[in-house]
Steps between C-alpha positions, in 0.01 A plus 500: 500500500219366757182654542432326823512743823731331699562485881813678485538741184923478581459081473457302184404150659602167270203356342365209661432221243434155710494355821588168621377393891744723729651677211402797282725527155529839296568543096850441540472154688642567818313313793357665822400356798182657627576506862242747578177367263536872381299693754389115687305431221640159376417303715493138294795624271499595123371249178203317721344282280185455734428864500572589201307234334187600750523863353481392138225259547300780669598755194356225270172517701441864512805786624264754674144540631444820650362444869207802452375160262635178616695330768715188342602133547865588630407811714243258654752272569791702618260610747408183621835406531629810738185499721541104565865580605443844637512620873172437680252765416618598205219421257509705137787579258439833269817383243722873368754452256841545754569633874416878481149436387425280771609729767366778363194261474523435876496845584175589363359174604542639855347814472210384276478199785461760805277759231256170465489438897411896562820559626625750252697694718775251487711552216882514650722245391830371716798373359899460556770712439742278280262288369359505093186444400479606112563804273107611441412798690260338817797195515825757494290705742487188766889443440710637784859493242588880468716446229225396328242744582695806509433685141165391511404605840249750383287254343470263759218407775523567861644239653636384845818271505613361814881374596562185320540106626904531485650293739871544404484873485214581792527228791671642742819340739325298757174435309404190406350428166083461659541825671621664207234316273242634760622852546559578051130350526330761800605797250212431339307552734649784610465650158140350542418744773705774376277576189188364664422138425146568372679653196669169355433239281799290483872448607708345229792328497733246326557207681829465405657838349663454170630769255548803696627311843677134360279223619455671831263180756292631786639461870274202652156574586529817327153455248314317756529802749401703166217286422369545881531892464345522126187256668478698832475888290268309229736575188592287234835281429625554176813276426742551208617133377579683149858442530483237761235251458395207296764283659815746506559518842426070535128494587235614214395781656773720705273581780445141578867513700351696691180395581272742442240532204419854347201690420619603170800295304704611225709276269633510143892440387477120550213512420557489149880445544507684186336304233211764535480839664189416791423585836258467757352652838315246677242608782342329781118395498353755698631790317375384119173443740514809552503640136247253404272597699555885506517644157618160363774636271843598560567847366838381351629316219759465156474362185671221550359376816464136492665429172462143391852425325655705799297286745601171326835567578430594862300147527783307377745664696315463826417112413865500430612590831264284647572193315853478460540559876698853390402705784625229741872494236458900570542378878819279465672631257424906646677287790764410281558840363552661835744249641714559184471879558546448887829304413624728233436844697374419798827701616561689242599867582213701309252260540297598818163242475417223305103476549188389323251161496522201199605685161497850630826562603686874583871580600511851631829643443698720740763711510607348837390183660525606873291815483278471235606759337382521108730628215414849411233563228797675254619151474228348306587171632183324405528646155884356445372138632257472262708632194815255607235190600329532084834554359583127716173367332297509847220698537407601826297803674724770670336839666566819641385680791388140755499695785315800424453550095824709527774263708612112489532284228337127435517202315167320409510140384200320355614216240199283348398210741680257249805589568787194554793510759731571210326813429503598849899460517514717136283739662714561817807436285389781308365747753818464723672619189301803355514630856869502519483702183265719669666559775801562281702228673 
């Protein structure tokens, strides 16, 4: 009998005993191709010798230095790295050890930013409905998924979330795709004046929605016009790359598609692609300035903050995507991926969108093609996909509730930046076939 607490108490998962570039393998040797990098985590596939060989050389050194002591030789590093690559502005990297800590990090960055500058009235965070930023308390608070939130809505902070970016659900008939970007943007403001803009800190967003929506892009011109309104009400830009940065969507940082820079930047997932658990929230000059010369220290922190094996790994992942030209493979072969998916259900009768950017990839399924409409919750649609897809040997990332955390069903797809064109055919291959079992055809 196990003694670990498990996801699902019903579900006794196979145990996972190797991995092999696009392929996890459990105890009884079957092969499975990890077509979603788990949650987009993956990102340069499973076995990397580089990484893996960075992470023991830094255990050999020393494994952990607590940062209330020391900083360290990778941490130093990894920092370097990010800020030379960053968006402009962005100047200092706190490193957490995965995405919910660097949100949550974020948040309190904010209000200890605005606390510094004798502004301490502004404490109100805005956010999305249908978008995830992490399972602590401040970072489920600032996620607009319902589903999510619901049985812990008594515990959570006050805060706003506006209609998402969602072009294939929201644009309306006769609208072209810059008006729409323009008008999903102005609700900000809106909201903005609604609760009084002298009482926020910070809108944040993803810049490309992943688990709860499917690799949902922004209309064009969308974050610029949200950039403009976050400058002209003097609040803050927080951007969550956790899921889709670090090359996933085909440029290093997500946000760089769409030319903006943030205030505030979080990242983790690829990050690490695995080989550690690390994140980070990167912030723009002016507001460490601001700490450092206010109280000079951020009233924050975790054990593990900065942790020298963890930020080997990070290093050697980031050099990795750098050097072998993966983010720019991310690119062609995202490319790839979406003309096979275009080809195989491009006109397929419960497939209503095929969307995303590089290796971030959703399908949003529908009942029926011609009005949108989304199977009914009872059906557990996402649920059936990804039991039929493992039992294929293809992992992938299904969810419930895409259109409001109660209706519509997705299909996220985020295979490691390695991936070959004869994965990509298994992949579809495979998908195409756990959804007719799905669908019970």
């Amino acid at each position: 009998m196990s003694h670990v607490f498990p996801r699902h108490t019903a579900k006794a998962p196979p145990v996972c005993v190797g991995g092999e570039g696009c392929y996890l393998i459990d105890s009884a040797g079957k092969r499975y191709l990890d077509a979603s990098g788990g949650a987009a985590v993956s990102c340069l596939g499973h076995g990397d010798r580089g990484v893996i060989d960075a992470v023991k050389a830094q255990l050999d050194r020393v494994a952990f230095a607590h940062t209330g002591f020391f900083t360290s030789e990778p941490a130093e590093a990894l920092a370097d790295l990010l800020i030379a690559h960053a968006p402009e502005g962005l100047d200092r990297v706190y490193l957490v050890s995965g995405g919910s800590e660097a949100t949550e990090a974020a948040i309190k960055l904010a209000r200890q930013y605005f606390v510094e500058r004798g502004e301490p009235q502004r404490g109100r965070l805005i956010a999305r409905q249908q978008s995830y930023h992490g399972n602590t308390i401040g970072a489920l608070s600032a996620g607009g998924n319902e589903w999510r939130r619901r049985q812990f809505g008594p515990l959570l902070l006050d805060v706003s979330h506006i209609a998402p970016c969602y072009e294939y659900r929201l644009r309306e008939d006769g609208e072209n795709a810059e008006a729409y970007g323009r008008r999903a943007a102005d609700a900000l403001e809106e909201e903005l004046l609604r609760v009084g803009p002298e009482t926020v800190m910070a809108f944040m967003a993803e810049p490309v929605v992943g688990a709860t929506a499917g690799a949902v892009p922004p209309a064009p011109g969308y974050f610029r016009r949200i950039r403009e309104i976050c400058d002209r009400y003097g609040i803050l830009l927080i951007l969550d790359e956790v899921m889709c940065g670090m090359g996933r969507t085909g440029t290093l940082f997500a946000c760089e598609q769409d030319g903006v820079a943030p205030d505030i930047l979080c990242i983790a997932k690829g990050l690490g692609a695995g080989y550690q658990p690390i994140g980070a929230m990167l912030c723009s000059g002016e507001i460490y300035g601001a700490i450092r010369d206010g109280s000079g220290f951020f009233q924050h922190g975790h054990t593990y903050l900065g942790h020298p094996a963890a930020a080997a790994a990070g290093h050697a992942v980031v050099k990795a995507l750098i050097e072998r030209d993966l983010v720019a493979r991310s690119a062609s072969q995202g490319a790839a991926l979406r003309a096979a998916l275009e080809a195989r259900f491009g006109q397929h009768p419960h497939v209503g969108d095929i969307r995303g950017r590089g290796l971030f990839l959703g399908l949003e399924l529908v009942a029926d093609r011609a009005s949108k409409a989304p199977f009914e919750p009872g059906e557990r649609l996402a649920a059936r996909l990804k039991a039929a897809a493992f039992e294929a040997g293809l992992i992938c990332y299904p969810m419930s509730g895409t259109i409001d955390g109660r209706s519509g069903d997705h299909v996220l797809l985020a295979p490691p930046f390695i991936i070959a064109d004869a994965e990509i055919a298994e992949l579809v291959d495979k998908l195409e076939g756990a959804l007719s079992v799905a669908l019970g055809a």
